[in-house]
MDTraj code that builds the backbone (N, CA, C; nanometers):
import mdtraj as md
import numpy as np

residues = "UNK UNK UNK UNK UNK UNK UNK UNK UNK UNK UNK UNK UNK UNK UNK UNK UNK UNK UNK UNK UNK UNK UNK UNK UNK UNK UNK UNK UNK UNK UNK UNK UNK UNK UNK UNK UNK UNK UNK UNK UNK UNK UNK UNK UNK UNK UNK UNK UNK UNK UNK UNK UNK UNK UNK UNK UNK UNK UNK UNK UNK UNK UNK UNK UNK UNK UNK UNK UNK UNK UNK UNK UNK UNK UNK UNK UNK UNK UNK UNK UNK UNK UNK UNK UNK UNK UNK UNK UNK UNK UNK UNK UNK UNK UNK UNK UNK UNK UNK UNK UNK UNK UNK".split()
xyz = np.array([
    [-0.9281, -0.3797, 0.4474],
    [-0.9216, -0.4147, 0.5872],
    [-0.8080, -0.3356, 0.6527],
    [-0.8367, -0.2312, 0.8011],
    [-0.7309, -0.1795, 0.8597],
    [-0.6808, -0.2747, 0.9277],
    [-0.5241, -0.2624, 0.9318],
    [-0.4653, -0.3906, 0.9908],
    [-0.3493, -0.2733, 1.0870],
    [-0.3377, -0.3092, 1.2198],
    [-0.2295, -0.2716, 1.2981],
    [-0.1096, -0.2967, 1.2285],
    [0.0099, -0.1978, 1.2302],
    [0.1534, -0.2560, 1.1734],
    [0.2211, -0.3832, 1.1965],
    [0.1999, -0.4456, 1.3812],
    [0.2094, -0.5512, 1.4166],
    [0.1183, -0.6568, 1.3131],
    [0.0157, -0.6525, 1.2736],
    [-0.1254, -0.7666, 1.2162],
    [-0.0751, -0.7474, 1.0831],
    [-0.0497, -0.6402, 1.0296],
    [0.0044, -0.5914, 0.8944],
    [0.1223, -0.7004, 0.8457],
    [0.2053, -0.6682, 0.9463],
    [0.3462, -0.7244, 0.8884],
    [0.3420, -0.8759, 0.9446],
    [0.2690, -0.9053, 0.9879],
    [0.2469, -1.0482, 1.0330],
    [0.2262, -1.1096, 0.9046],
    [0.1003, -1.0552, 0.8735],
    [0.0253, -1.0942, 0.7810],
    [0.1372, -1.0969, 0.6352],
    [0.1816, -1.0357, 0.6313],
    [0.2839, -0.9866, 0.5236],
    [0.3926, -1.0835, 0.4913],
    [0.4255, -1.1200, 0.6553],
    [0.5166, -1.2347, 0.6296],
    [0.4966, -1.3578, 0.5808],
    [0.3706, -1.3785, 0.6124],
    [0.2792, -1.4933, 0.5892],
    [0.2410, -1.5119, 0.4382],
    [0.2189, -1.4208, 0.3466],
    [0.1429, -1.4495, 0.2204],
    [0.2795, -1.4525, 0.1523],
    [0.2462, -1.5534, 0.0435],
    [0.3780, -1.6122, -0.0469],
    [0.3263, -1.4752, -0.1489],
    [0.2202, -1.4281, -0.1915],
    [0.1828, -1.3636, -0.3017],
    [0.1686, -1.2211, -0.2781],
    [0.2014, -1.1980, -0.2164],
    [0.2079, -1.0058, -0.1199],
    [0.3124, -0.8945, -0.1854],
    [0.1954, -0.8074, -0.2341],
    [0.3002, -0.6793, -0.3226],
    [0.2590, -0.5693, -0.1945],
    [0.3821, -0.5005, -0.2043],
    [0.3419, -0.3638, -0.1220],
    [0.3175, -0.2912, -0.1996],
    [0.2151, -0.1882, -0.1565],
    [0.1639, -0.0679, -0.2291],
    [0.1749, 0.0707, -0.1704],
    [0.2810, 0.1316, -0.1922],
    [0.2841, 0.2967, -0.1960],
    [0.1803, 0.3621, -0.2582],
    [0.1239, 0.4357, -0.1818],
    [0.0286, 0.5268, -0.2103],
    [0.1039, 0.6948, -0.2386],
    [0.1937, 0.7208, -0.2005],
    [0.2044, 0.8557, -0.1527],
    [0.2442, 0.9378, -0.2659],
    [0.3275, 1.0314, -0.2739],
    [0.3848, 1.1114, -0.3796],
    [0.4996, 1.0596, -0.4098],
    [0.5835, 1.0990, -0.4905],
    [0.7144, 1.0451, -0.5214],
    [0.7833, 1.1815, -0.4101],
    [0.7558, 1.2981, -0.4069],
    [0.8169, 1.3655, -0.2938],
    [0.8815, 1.2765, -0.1919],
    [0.7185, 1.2276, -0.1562],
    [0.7071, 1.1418, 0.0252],
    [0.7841, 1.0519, 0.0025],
    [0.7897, 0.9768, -0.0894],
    [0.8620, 0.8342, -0.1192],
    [1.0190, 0.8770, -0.1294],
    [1.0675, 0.9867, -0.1031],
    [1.2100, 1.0097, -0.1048],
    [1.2980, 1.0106, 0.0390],
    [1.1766, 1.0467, 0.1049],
    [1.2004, 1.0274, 0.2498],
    [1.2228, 0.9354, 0.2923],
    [1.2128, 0.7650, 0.2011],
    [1.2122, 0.6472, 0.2341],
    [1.1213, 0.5434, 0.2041],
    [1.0980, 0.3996, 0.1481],
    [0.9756, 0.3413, 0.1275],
    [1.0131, 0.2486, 0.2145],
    [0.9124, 0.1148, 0.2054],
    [0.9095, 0.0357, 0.3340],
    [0.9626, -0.0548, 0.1767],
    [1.0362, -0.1754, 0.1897],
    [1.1273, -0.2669, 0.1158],
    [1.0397, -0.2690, 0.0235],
    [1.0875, -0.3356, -0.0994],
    [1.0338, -0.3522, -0.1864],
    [0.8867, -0.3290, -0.2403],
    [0.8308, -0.1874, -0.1611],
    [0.7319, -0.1343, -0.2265],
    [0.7279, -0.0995, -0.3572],
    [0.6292, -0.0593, -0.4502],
    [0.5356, -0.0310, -0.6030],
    [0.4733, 0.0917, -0.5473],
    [0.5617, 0.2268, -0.6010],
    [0.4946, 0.3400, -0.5845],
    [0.4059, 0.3591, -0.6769],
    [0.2403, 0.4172, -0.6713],
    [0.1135, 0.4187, -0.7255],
    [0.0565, 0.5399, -0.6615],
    [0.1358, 0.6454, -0.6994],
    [0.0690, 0.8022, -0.6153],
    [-0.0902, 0.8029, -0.6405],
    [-0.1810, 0.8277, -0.5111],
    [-0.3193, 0.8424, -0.5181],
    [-0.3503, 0.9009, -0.5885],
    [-0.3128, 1.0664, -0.5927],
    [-0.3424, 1.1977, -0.6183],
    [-0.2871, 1.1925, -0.7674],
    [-0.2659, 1.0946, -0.8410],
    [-0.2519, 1.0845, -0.9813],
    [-0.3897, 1.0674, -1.0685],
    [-0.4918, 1.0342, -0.9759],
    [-0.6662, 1.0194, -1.0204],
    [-0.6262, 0.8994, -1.1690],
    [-0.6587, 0.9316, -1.2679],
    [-0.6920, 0.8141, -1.3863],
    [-0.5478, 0.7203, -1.3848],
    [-0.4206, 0.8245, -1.3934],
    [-0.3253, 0.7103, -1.4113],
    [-0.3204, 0.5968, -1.2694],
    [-0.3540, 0.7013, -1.1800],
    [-0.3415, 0.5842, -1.0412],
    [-0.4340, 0.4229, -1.0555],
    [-0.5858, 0.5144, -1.1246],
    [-0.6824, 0.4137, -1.1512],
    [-0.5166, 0.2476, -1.2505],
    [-0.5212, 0.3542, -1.4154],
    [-0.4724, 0.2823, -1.4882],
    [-0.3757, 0.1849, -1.4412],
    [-0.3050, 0.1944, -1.3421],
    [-0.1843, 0.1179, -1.3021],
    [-0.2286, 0.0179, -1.2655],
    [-0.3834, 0.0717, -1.1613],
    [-0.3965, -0.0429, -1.0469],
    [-0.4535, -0.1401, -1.1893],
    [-0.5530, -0.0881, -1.3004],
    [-0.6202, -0.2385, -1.4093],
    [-0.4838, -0.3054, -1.4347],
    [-0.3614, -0.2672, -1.4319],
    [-0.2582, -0.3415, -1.4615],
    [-0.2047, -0.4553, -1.3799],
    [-0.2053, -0.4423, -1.2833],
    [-0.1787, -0.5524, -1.1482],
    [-0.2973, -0.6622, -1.1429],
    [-0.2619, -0.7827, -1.0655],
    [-0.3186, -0.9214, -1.0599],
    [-0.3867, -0.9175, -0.9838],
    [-0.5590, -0.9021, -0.9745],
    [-0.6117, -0.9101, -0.8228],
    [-0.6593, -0.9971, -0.7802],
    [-0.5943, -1.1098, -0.8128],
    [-0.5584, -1.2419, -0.7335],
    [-0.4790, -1.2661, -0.5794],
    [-0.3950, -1.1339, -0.6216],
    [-0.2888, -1.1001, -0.5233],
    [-0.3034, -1.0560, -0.3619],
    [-0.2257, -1.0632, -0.2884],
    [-0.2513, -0.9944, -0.1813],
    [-0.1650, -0.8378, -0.1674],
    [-0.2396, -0.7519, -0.1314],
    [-0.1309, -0.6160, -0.1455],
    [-0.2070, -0.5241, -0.0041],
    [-0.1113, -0.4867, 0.0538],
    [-0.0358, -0.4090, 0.1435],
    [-0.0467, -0.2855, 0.0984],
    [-0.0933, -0.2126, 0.1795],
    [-0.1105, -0.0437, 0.0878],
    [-0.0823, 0.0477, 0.2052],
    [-0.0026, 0.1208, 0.2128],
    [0.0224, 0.2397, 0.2720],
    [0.0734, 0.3525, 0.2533],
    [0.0493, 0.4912, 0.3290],
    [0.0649, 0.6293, 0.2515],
    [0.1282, 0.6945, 0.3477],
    [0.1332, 0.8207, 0.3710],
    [0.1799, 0.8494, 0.5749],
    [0.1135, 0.8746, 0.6458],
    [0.0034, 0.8586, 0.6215],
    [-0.0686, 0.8553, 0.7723],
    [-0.1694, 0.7461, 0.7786],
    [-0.2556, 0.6733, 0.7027],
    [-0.3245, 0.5680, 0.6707],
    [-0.4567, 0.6338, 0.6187],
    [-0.4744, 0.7343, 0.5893],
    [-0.6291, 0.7928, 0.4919],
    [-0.6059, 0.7876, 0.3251],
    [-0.4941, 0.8435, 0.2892],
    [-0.5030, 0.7803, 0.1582],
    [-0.4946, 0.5981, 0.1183],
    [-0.4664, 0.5472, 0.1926],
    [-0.4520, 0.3988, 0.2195],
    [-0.5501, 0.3286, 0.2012],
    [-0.6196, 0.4240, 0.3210],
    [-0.7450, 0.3783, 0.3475],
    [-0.8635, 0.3743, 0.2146],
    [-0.8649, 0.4559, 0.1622],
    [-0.9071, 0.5237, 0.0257],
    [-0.8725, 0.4212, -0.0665],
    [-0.7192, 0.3864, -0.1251],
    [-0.6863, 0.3102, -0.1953],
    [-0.7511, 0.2033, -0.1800],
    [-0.7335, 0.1381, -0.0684],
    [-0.8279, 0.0018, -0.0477],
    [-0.9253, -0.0047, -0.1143],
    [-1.0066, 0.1304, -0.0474],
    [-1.1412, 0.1144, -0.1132],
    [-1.1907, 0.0935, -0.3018],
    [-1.1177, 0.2159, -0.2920],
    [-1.1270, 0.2008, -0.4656],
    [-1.0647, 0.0644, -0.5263],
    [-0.9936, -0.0379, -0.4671],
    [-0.9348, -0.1451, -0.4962],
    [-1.0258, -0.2457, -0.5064],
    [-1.1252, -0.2554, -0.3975],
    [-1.2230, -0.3371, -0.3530],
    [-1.3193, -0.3038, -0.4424],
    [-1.3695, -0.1846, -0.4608],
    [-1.4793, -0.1689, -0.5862],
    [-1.4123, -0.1964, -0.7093],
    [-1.2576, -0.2660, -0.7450],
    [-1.1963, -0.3062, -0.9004],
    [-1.2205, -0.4625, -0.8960],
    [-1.2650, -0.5041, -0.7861],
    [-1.2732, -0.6497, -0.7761],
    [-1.1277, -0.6722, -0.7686],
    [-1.0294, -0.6275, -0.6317],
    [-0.9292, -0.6331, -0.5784],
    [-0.9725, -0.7661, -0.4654],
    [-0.9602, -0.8460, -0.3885],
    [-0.9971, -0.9264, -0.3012],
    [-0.9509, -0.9266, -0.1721],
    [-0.7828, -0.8969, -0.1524],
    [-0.7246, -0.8976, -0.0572],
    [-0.6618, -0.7750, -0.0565],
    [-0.6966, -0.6702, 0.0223],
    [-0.6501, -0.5605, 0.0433],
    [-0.6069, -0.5015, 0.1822],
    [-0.4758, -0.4578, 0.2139],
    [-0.5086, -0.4550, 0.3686],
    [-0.3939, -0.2621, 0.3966],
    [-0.4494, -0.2149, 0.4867],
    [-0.4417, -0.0726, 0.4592],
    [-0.3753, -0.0922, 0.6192],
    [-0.2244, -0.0193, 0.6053],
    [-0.1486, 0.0216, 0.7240],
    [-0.2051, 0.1360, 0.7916],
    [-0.2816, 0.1238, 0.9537],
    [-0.3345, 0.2062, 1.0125],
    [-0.1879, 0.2921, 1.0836],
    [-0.2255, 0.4050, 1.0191],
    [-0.1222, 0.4960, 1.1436],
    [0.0017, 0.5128, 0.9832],
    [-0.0197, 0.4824, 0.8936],
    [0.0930, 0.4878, 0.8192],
    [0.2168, 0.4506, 0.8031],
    [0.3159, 0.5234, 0.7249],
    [0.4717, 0.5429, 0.7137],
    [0.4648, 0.6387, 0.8100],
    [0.4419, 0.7237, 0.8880],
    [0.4972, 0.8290, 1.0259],
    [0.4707, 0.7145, 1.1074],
    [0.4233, 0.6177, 1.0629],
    [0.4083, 0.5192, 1.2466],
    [0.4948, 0.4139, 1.2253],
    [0.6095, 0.3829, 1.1021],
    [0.6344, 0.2448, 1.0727],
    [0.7405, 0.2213, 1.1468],
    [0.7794, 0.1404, 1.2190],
    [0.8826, 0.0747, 1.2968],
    [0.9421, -0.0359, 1.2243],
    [0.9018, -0.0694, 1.1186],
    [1.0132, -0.1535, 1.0347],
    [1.1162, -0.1306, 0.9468],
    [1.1842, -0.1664, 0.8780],
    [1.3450, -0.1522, 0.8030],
    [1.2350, -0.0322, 0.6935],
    [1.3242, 0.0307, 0.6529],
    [1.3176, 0.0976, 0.5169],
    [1.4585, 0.1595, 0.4402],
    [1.4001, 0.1418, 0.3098],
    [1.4761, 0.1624, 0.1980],
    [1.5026, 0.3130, 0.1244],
    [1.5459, 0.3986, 0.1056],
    [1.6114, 0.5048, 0.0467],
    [1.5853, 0.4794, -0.1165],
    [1.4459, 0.5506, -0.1742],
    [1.4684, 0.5034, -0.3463],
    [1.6542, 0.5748, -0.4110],
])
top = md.Topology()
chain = top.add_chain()
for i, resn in enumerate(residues, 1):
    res = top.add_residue(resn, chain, resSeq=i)
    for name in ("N", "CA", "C"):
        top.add_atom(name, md.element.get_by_symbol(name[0]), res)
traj = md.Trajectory(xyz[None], top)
């Protein structure tokens, strides 16, 4: 589900069970992550797969990349793992107006 950053972080605040999900490179992720994100580079193909069979998809998770197409992507492939709650930051990390962290 694309969610506005406003609907995003609403939503975010709201779920007791909410992991964030970095999509991007570890490059991109030096530039800054959004708090307590789980970097899971897309463009890793099988290990990206492998990580995600590792996580609870009971969960709710937050996925964003910098612009929202790999995001968008992630979702998807999340949703075909029998992921349930997936929600993809439209507009990305170049659009985020909230706090971020320096790995």
């Amino acid at each position: 589900m694309n969610l506005s950053q406003n609907d995003w972080t609403t939503k975010l605040s709201s779920a007791l069970d909410a992991i964030i999900l970095d999509v991007r490179t570890q490059d991109e992720c030096n530039d800054g992550i959004i708090p307590d994100a789980i970097l899971n580079d897309i463009y890793k193909g099988q290990e990206f797969i492998s990580a995600l069979d590792k996580l609870d998809k009971s969960k709710k998770y937050f996925v964003y990349c910098k612009g929202g197409g790999r995001s968008a992507q992630a979702c998807n492939i999340m949703s075909q793992l029998g992921f349930e709650n997936v929600y993809n930051l439209e507009g990305g990390f170049m659009n985020w107006k909230g706090a971020v962290e320096i790995p």
